[in-house]
LOLO-311177 format. One record per residue (C-alpha): residue in one letter; x, y, z. Coordinates in steps of 0.02 Angstrom, whole numbers, plus 32768, in hexadecimal, padded with zeros to 4 digits. Example, Ala and Ser with C-alpha at 12.3 -4.5 7.8 and 13.67 -1.06 7.14 Angstrom:
<atoms>
A82677F1F8186/S82AC7FCB8165/
</atoms>
This chain:
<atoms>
X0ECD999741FF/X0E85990541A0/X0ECA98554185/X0F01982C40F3/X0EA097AD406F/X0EF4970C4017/X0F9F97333FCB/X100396BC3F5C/X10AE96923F39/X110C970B3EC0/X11C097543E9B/X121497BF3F07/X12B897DF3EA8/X128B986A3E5F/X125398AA3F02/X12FB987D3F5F/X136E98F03EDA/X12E299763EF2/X131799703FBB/X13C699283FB3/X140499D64002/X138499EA407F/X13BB994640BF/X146B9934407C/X14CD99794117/X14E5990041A5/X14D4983E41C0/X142098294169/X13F0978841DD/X140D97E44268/X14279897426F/X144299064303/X13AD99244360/X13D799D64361/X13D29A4342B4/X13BC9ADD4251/X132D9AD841CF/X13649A944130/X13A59AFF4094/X132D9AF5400C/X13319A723F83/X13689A873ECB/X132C9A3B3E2C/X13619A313D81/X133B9AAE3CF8/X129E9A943C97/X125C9AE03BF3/X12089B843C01/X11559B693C2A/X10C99B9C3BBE/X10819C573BCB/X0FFD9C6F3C3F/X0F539CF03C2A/X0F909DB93C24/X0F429DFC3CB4/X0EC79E673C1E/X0E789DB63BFC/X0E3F9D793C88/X0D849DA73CC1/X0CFA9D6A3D20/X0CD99D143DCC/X0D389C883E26/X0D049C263EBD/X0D6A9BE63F2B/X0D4D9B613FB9/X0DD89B5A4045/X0DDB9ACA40BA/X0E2D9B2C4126/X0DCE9BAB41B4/X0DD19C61419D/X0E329C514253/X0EC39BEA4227/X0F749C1341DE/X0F5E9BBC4126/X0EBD9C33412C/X0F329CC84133/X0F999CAD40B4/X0F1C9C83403C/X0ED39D204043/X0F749D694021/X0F839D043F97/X0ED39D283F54/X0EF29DEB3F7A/X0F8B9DEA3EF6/X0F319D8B3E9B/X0EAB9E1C3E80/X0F1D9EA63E83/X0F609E513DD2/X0EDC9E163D99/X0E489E983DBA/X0DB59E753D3B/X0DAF9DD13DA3/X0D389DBA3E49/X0D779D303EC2/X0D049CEE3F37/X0D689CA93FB8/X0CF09C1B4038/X0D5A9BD440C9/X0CF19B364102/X0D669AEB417C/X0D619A2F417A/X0C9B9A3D4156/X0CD59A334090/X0CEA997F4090/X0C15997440C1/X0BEF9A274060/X0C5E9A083FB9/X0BFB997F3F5D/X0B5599AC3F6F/X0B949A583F3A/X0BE39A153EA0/X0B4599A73E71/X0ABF9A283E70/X0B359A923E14/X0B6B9B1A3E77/X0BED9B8D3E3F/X0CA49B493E99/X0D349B5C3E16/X0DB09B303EA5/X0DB09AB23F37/X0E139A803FAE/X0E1999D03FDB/X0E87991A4003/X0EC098EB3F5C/X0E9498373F6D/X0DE498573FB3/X0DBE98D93F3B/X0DEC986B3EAD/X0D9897D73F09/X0CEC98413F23/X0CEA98C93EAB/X0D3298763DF9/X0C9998A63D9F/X0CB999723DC0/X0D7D997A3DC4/X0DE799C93D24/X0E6F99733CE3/X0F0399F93D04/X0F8F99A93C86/X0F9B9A473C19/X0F7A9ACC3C77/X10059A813CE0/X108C9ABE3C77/X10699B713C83/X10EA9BDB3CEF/X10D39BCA3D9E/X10E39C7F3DFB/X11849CAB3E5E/X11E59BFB3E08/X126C9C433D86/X12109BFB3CEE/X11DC9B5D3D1F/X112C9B1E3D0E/X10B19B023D76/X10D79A443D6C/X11989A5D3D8E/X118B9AD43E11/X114A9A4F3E92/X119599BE3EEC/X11AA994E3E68/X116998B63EDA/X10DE991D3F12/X109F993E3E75/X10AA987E3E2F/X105998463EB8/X0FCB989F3E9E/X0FCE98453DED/X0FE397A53E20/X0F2197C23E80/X0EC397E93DCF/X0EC6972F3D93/X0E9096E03E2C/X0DFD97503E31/X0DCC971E3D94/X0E1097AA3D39/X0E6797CD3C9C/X0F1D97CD3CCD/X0F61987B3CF4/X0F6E99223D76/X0EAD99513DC9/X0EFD999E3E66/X0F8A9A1E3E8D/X0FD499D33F39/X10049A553FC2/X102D9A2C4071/X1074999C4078/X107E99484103/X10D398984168/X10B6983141F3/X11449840426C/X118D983A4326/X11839900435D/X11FC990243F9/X12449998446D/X12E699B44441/X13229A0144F0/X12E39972454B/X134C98ED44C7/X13DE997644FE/X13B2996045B4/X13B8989F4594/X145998A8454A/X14049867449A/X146E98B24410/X141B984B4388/X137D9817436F/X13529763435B/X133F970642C4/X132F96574304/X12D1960D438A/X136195E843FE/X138996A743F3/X12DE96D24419/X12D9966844AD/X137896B144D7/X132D976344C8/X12A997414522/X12FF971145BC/X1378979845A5/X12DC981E45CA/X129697AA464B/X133897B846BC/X133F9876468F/X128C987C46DD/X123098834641/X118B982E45E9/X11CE97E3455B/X113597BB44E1/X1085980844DB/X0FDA97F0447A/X0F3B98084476/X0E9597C04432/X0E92981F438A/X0F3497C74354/X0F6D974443C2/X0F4996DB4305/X1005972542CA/X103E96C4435E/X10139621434D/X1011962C428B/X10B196854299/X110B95E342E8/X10C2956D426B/X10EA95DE41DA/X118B95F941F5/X11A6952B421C/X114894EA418F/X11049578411A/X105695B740E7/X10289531408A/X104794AD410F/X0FDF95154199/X0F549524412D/X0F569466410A/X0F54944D41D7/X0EA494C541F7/X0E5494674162/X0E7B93BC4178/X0DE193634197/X0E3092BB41E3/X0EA0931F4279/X0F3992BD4261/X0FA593414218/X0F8F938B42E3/X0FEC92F6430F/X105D932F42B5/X112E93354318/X1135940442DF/X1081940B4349/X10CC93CA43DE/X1159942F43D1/X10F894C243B6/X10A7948D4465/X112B946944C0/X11749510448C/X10E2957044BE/X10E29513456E/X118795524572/X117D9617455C/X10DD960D45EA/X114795C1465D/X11DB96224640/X116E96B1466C/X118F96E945C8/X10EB971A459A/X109597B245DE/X10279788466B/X0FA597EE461D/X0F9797744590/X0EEE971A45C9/X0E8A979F45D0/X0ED198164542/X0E51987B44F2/X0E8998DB443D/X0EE5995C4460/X0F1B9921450A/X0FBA98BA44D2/X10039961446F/X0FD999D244E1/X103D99624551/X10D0997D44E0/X10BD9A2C44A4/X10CB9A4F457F/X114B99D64580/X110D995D45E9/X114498D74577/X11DC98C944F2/X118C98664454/X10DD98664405/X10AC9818434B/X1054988D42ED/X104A98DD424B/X10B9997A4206/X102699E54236/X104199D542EF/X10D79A6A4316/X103C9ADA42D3/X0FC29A914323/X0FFB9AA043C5/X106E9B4943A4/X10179BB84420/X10209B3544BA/X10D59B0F4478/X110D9BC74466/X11869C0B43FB/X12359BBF4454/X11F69B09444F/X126E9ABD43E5/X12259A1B438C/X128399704345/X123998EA42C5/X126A984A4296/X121897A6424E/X11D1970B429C/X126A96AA42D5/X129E96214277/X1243958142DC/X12AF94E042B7/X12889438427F/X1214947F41ED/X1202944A414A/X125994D940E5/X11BD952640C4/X11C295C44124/X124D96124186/X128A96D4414F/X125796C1409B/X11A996AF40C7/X11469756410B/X109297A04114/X1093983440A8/X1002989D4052/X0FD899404032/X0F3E99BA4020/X0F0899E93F66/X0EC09A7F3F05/X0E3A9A443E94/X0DE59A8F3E0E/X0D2C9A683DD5/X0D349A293D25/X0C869A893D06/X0CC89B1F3D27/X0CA69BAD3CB8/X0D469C153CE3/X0DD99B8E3CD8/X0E629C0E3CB4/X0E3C9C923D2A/X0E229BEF3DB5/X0EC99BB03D7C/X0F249C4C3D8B/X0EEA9C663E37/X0F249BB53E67/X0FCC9BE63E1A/X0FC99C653EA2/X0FAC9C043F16/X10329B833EF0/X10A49C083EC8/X114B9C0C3F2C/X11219CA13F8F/X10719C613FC9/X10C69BAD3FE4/X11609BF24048/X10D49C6040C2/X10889BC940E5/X11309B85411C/X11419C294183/X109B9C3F41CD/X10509BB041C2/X10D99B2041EB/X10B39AC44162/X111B9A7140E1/X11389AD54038/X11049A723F8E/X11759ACC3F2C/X121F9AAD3F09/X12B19B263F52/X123F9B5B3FD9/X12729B63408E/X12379AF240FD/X11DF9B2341B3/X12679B08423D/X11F79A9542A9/X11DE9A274216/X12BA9A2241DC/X12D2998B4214/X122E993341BF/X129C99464104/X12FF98B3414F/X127D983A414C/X1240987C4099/X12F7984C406D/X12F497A540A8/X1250976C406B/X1223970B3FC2/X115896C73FF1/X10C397464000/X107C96D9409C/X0FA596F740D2/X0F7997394155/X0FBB96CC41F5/X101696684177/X0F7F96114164/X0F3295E84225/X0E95963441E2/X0E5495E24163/X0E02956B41B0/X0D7495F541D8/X0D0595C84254/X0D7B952C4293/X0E1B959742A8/X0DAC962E4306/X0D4395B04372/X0DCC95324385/X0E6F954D4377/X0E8F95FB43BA/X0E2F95E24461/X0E899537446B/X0F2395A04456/X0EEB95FF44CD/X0EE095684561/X0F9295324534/X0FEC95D24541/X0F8695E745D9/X0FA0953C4621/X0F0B94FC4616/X0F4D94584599/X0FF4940945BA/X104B93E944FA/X100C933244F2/X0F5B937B4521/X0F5B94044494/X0F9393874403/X0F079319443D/X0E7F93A44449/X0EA193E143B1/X0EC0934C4358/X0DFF93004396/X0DA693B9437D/X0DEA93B542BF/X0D99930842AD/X0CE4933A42F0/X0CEE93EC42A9/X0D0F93A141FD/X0CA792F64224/X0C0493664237/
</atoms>
């Protein structure tokens, strides 16, 4: 799974009445650590959505490019979808291309030499980003009826946060306002966690603050248990997860761009430090942690060799066949780290999504569009909940079981944070910087007063020249 590209700040009320009964039972801020998946969500009626093509008027070819290999779940269901797709609609050919993750290289130089892909899979805010000048403007065809949604169009039938989201990426691409991408997938940045070893703690909550994460923590240390893993691939979230939550996005971008390396001085810095001192020599880190190569930190997990790892919503599936079937999996947020500045907290959270794409030179637009329906539809979307662990973008759609208690944080946040809440946009400072000098505090290699000083001087002469 990919990281996700720059997000901005948009509304999530819409999104929060959308979910209010997947997350309406139980304490929200801290709800038991063990549960049931959640019942599906509800929305409000809409006007019946505009007729789609008769299955007599649509001909031709279509083209699809998958980002998904033919090996994995989402692969599966897609050519389910695609099959009922044909078995309606015969006079149309579907060419069906799963590239893997090779489609973010392949896709554009396909597109510019003018190859025949009506559909493509891709991150919304890349695509946008990369691909403006070959993306269709999806507005009206939008309001058709989505398959398997009761009437509702195509527009309506999807999370209604997911769906503006994806809006809110066509102006800052430089495109005309609007919807260029169907989002599917969506996916968070959370704290997976082993529910029988928080029962064989005695943790009947999970934490929401920092106090009852330290708490936590030694609760599975004195039960004989790792408390937190990671890895290389994403030891980012952690860091960027502490700042985040403490000061926000906006403020941890500042820090990794500012050219004079005072804001490192900064008390929250020291903090973060000291705090980081602290979970090494609690022994609350795994002892793995130096050395952790991608996947080594979820395998360590998915065995249960440690309790908590922060990763995306695409981990349970992931790591499913080291896991096995009767490993029974917990989410929660970043805890809330104190003495912020009301930036962050549970109201801000990393969220994205894939998208479905279509190319704006296509010569079949309805028969491509109809297929997409399919694959949006609510049957298609609820098989990927089923076989592929992944969350559903439409609306009254059962969520996986592994991923229940992930609604929660939906619920409680308001702010579409980046990717690390920011940590990585400093580019080549924050990757030859300040992960490996995150990397010699949590290891003990800088005392607190040490790291605010390294960093603090290495901002200076990185941005000095």
């Amino acid at each position: 799974m990919h990281k996700i590209g720059k997000t901005g700040l948009f509304s999530w009320l819409s999104f929060i009445l959308a979910i209010a009964m997947l997350a309406g039972c139980g304490n929200s801020d801290a709800p038991a650590a063990s549960s049931s998946a959640p019942p599906s969500a509800s929305a409000s009626e809409s006007a019946p959505a505009e007729e789609s093509p008769s299955a007599s008027e649509l001909k031709g070819k279509v083209v699809f490019w998958s980002m998904w290999s033919n090996t994995e779940p989402q692969a599966k269901v897609i050519e389910e979808a695609v099959a009922e797709f044909k078995a309606n609609h015969p006079g149309v050919e579907v060419e069906l291309k799963f590239n893997g993750r090779d489609i973010n290289k392949l896709i554009k130089p396909a597109l510019e030499s003018g190859q025949q892909i009506d559909i493509f899979e891709q991150d919304p805010g890349a695509a946008l980003a990369n691909l403006k000048d070959h993306v269709l403007k999806l507005d009206d065809l939008l309001e058709q009826p989505a398959i398997g949604s009761d009437g509702k169009s195509v527009k309506d039938s999807l999370i209604p946060s997911l769906i503006e989201w994806v809006k809110s990426l066509s102006p800052e691409a430089g495109l005309e306002e609007g919807y260029y991408a169907i989002p599917q997938q969506p996916y968070a940045v959370l704290f997976f966690y082993n529910k029988a070893l928080f029962e064989k703690a005695g943790i009947t909550a999970v934490p929401t603050s920092w106090e009852e994460f330290l708490a936590a923590c030694e609760a599975l240390k004195q039960a004989g248990v790792e408390p937190i893993t990671f890895d290389d691939a994403y030891r980012d979230l952690f860091i960027g997860g502490y700042f985040g939550s403490a000061m926000g996005s906006d403020w941890t971008d500042g820090l990794v761009k500012d050219k004079t390396g005072e804001m490192w001085k900064d008390p929250i810095v020291k903090q973060f430090a000291e705090d980081m001192q602290l979970l090494r020599e609690k022994g609350y880190l795994s002892k793995k942690i130096a050395g952790n190569k991608y996947p080594a930190g979820q395998q360590d997990l998915a065995l249960g060799n440690a309790a908590m790892y922060l990763n995306g919503t695409w981990l349970p599936n992931e790591v499913s066949a080291t896991a096995g079937p009767d490993f029974r999996w917990g989410a929660f947020q970043f805890p809330v780290v104190p003495n912020g500045n009301g930036q962050g907290g549970l109201e801000g959270l990393t969220f994205g999504a894939q998208g479905l794409l279509l190319n704006k030179n296509s010569q079949n637009v309805p028969a491509a569009f109809e297929l997409v329906k399919y694959l949006v539809g609510k049957k298609a979307q609820q098989a990927m909940s089923d076989q592929a662990l992944a969350i559903p973008a439409t609306l009254d759609t059962e969520w996986p079981a592994p991923l229940a208690e992930a609604a929660t944080a939906f619920a409680n946040a308001k702010v579409n944070m980046p990717w690390g809440n920011g940590i990585d946009n400093g580019g080549d400072f924050s990757t030859g910087t300040v992960l490996p000098v995150f990397m010699e505090l949590v290891t003990g290699k800088l005392s607190p007063d040490e790291y605010v000083a390294k960093m603090s001087e290495a901002a200076k002469k990185f941005y000095g020249g």
